[in-house]
NURO-311953 format. One record per residue (C-alpha): residue in three letters; z negated, x negated, y. Coordinates in steps of 0.05 Angstrom, whole numbers, plus 5000, padded with zeros to 4 digits. Each point is the difference from the previous one (the first is absolute). Layout:
N
AlaZXY/...
% end
This chain:
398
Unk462047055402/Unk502849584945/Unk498250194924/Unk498849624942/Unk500650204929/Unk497149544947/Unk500350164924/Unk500649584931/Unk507050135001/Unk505850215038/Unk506850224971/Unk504949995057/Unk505450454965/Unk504949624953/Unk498750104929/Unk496349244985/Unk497749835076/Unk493049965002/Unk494349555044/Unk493549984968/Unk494149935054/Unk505450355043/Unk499150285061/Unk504250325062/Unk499250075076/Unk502750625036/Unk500750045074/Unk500450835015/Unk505750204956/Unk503149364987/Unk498449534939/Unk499849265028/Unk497049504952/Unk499750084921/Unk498049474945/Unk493349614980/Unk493850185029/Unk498349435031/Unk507149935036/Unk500050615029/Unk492950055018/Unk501949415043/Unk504550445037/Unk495750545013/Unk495549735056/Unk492850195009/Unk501950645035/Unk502250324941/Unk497050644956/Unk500349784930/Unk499550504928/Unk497949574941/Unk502050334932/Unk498949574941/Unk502350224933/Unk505150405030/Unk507349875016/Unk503350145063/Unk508750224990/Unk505250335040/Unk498650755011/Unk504250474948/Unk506450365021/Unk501550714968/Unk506650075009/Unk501550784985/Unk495050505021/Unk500550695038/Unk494150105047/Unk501650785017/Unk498650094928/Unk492350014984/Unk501149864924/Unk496550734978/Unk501150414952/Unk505050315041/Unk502749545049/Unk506750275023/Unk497050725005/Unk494649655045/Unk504949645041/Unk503250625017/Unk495750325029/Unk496949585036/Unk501149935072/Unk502349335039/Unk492849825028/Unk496150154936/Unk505649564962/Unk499749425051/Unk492649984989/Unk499650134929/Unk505649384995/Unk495849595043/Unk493950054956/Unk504449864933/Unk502249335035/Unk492649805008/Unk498350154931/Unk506249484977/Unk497549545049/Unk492550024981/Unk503249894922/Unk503049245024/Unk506850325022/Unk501949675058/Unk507050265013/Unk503850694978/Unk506350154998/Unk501050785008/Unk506450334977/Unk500150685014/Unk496050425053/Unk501450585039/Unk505149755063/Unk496949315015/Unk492150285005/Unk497749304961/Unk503449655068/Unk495250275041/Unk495349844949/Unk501949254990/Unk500849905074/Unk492850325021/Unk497549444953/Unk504349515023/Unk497050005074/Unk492550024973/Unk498550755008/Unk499350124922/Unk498349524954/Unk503649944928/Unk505149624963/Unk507449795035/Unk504450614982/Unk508749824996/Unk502350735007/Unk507250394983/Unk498550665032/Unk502950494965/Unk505349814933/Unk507750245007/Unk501750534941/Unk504250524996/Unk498850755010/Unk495050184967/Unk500349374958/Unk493849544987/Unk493250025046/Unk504950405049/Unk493250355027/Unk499349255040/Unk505650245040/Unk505149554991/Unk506150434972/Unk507049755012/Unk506550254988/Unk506949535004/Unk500749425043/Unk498450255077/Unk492050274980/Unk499749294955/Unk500849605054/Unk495950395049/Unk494250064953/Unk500849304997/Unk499849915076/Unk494350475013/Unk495949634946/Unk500049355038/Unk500250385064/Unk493050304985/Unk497749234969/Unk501649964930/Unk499949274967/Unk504450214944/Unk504950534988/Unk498250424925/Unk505150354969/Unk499550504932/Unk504849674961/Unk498250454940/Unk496550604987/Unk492550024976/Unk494250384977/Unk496350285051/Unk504550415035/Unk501150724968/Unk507950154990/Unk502649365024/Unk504749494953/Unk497249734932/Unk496449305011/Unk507149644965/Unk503850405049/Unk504349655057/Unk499150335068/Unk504549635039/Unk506449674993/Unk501549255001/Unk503950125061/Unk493650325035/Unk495349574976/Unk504649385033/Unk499350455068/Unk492250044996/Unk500549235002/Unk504949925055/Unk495750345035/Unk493949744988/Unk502949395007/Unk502750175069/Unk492450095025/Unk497849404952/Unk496950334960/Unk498949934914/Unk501050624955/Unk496050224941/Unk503450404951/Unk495450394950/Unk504749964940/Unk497950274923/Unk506750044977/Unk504449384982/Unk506150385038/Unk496349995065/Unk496849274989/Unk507249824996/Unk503450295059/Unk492949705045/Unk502449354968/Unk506350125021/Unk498150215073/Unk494849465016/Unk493150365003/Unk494649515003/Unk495050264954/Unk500950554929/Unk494050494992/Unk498050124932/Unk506949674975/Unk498650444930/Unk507049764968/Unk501150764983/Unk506050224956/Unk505150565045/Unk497650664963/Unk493649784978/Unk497549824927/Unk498649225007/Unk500849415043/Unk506949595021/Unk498349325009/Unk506249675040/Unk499149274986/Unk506049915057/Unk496950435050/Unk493249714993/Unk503349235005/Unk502850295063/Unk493450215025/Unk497249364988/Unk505049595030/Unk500450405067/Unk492649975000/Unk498050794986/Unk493150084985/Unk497550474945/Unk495150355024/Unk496050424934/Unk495650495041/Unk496050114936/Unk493450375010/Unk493349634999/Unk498550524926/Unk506349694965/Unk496449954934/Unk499050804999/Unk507149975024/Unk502749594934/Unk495850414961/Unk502850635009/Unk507649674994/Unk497549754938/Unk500949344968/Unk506949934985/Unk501750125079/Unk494749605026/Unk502249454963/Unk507450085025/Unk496650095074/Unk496949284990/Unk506249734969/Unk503350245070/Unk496049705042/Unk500349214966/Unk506550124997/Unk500950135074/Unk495149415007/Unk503749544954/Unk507450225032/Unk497349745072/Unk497550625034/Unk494049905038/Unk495150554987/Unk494650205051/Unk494850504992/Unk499650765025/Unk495550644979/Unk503550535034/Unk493350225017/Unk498950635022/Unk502250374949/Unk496250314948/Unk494549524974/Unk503449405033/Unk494549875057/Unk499649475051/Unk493449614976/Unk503049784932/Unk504949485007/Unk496249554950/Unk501250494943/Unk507850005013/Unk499649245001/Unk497849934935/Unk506750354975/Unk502649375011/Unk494749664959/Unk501850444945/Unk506549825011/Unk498649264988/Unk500349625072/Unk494449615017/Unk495150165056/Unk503049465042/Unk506550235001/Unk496950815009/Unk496549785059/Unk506349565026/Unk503650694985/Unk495250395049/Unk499349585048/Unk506749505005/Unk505150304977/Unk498850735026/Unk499349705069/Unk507049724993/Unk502650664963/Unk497450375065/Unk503149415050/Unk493349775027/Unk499449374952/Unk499849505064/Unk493450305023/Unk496850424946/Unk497949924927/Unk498049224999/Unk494449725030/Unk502749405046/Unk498449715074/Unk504450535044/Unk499750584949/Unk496850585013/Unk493050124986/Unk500650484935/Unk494949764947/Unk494750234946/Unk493749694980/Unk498850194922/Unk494749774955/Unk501749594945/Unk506449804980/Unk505550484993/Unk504649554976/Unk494849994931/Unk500050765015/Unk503850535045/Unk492550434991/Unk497649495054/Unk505550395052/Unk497150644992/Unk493549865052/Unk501849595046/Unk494249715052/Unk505349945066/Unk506750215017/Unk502449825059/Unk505550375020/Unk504949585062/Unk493349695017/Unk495950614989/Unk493250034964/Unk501450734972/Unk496449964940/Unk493349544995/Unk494950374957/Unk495649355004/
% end
C-alpha cells in the first residue's frame, strides 16, 4: 500500500530547496511524487495510508560515511574486537547498525571489518531479514605487515597479494576497495599516523585493480606524503586527509595537491568524532584553530567535504551523528549546506547519488521526519519521529 507523508515543510536535499505544505508519496521502497500538499495528495488515491506531521520537516535520511561496525565504541574496542568470535561480532555489528538507523542514519559506509563480515551483514538487510540502515562495505583495508588495523586481515606484501586482496575483496562483495595509505593510532607498533605505508607505485596498483572489478578505493591518509601519492593513483575518496608534515611536529598544507584533488573530484572525507569539542580541547587552542583553518581551506580550494565519525572507536558511538554535525556549525557552514553535506554530497562521494540522498520521484525511500526546523537548529535532528530506511518504517516512536 501506498504511503503518504505530510509535514509543514519538506527539504528535498540541496542546500536552499524547500516546499512549504510539502508532502511525498512512496510506493514500497520507491519515492514517486514530491512537492505541495495538495498536488501530491492528488496523486495518492483513496487507497492510500497517510502520516500527518505538522510542525515538523520531512529531509533525505543522513549518510555517515566512515564508521567500523566490528568495533563497539568501548572503552576498549580493539581488545573487544579481538576476542570476539565471528557470530557474536556479526550480531553485535548488526545491533550497532540499528542504533545509527534509529538516530536518522539512513546509509553507512563501513571501512574496515574483519574479512567482509559487514557483507553478510548489509546483504541480510538488503533482502528484508534484518532491518537497519543501507550499509556500502570494503571488507577488510589493504596494509602492510603488521601495518595499520592489520588485525582486519587484510595484510599485503608487493604486487601479486595487492592484487589478490583486491580480487578476493570484490569476490566476497565489497563496494569499494580501502587501502591504509598511512599509519594511525590504534594499532600498537605499526607506522606513525604521518607515515607512508605504501609506495606511489602500489597505491596506482590498488586502483588498477579496483578498477578492473569497478570498483572505488578509499585511502585513509593522515600524512600529506600519502594524500599525495592517492592523488596521484586515483583513489576515490581520502580518510581523515590530516595534511600531516613527514616526521611529525605540524601540518603540510599542499595548495597543489589539494587543487589536484579538487579538480579530479576527490572527496575529503574528515571522520571527526561526534565529541570533537573535547577533542579541540585537549589539542588546545592554537591547534584547533589551525584544524579549522584546514578544513575552510580545503572547502575554499574546491574539495568537497562529506561527513564521517569513525565510530566505533573509543567514545565515537553510532547514535550521535548530530553532535559531529555541529563541527561543521562551529566551523561556520550553514545548516543547509551541513545537511546537503549528509545527505547529497556523501551519496555522490559513495557513488549512489542517482538513487540515494535526495528526496525525488524514482529515489529511494530514505527519509526522516524531525520536529521543528533544523535548518533554524541541527538540535531538531537529534529525535527524529520516522526514519524510513529503503522504504522501511524502522524507527516510529509515535
Amino acid at each position: 500500500m501506498r504511503l503518504l507523508i505530510t509535514a509543514e515543510r519538506v527539504l528535498l536535499g540541496p542546500a536552499g530547496h524547500q516546499v512549504d505544505d510539502g508532502a511525498i508519496l512512496i510506493d514500497e521502497n520507491t519515492i514517486l511524487a514530491v512537492g505541495p500538499r495538495p498536488e501530491v495528495e492528488a496523486q495518492a488515491g483513496s487507497d492510500v495510508r497517510r502520516r500527518d506531521y505538522p510542525n515538523h520537516t520531512i529531509l533525505p535520511g543522513l549518510i555517515n560515511c566512515h564508521v567500523h561496525l566490528a568495533l563497539d565504541a568501548g572503552s576498549a574496542p580493539l581488545e573487544q574486537y579481538l576476542v570476539t568470535e565471528d557470530t557474536d561480532l556479526l550480531l553485535g555489528m548488526a545491533g550497532r547498525a540499528q542504533q545509527a538507523a534509529r538516530s536518522g542514519v539512513t546509509t553507512i559506509r563501513d571501512l574496515g571489518d574483519r574479512q567482509g563480515l559487514a557483507f553478510r551483514l548489509r546483504d541480510a538487510i538488503a533482502r528484508g531479514q534484518l532491518s537497519g540502515p543501507r550499509i556500502v562495505a570494503s571488507g577488510a583495508p589493504l596494509t602492510i605487515p603488521r601495518g595499520h588495523c592489520h588485525f582486519f586481515g587484510g595484510e599485503v606484501s608487493g604486487e601479486h597479494e595487492i592484487r589478490q586482496h583486491v580480487r578476493d575483496m570484490a569476490d566476497r562483495g565489497a563496494d569499494l576497495i580501502k587501502v591504509m595509505a598511512s599509519g594511525g593510532h590504534i594499532t600498537p607498533e605499526s607506522p606513525p599516523m604521518w607515515a607512508t605505508q605504501f609506495s606511489a607505485d602500489e597505491l596506482r596498483i590498488v586502483v588498477d585493480e579496483a578498477s578492473n572489478a569497478g570498483l572505488p578505493v578509499a585511502a585513509h591518509a593522515h600524512g600529506s606524503d600519502a594524500i599525495a601519492a592517492a592523488v596521484d593513483a586515483g583513489v576515490s575518496t581520502i580518510e581523515h586527509c590530516t595534511w600531516l608534515r613527514s616526521g611529525g611536529g605540524g601540518y603540510d598544507q599542499r595548495d597543489e595537491v589539494a587543487k589536484r584533488m579538487a579538480s579530479q573530484g576527490v572527496y575529503a572525507c574528515i571522520a571527526w568524532p561526534p565529541d570533537w569539542r573535547g577533542f579541540m580541547e585537549r589539542l588546545g587552542p592554537e591547534r584547533a584553530e589551525q584544524i579549522i583553518e584546514r578544513f575552510l581551506w580545503m572547502d575554499e580550494l574546491g574539495i568537497r567535504l562529506v561527513p564521517g565519525t569513525d565510530a566505533g572507536l573509543r567514545g565515537s558511538g553510532f547514535d550521535d551523528y548530530v553532535d559531529a554535525l555541529e563541527l561543521y556549525a562551529h566551523i561556520g557552514f550553514s545548516n543547509a549546506q551541513i545537511i546537503e553535506m549528509a545527505s547529497v554530497t556523501s551519496a555522490q562521494a559513495l557513488g549512489i547519488g542517482t538513487s540515494v540522498g535526495q528526496l525525488q520521484p524514482g529515489y529511494s525511500a530514505d527519509l526522516i521526519v524531525v520536529d521543528g526546523n533544523p535548518l533554524a537548529s541541527l538540535k531538531h535532528l537529534r529525535h527524529p519521529q520516522l526514519v524510513l530506511a529503503h522504504g522501511h518504517a524502522f524507527h516510529s516512536p509515535s
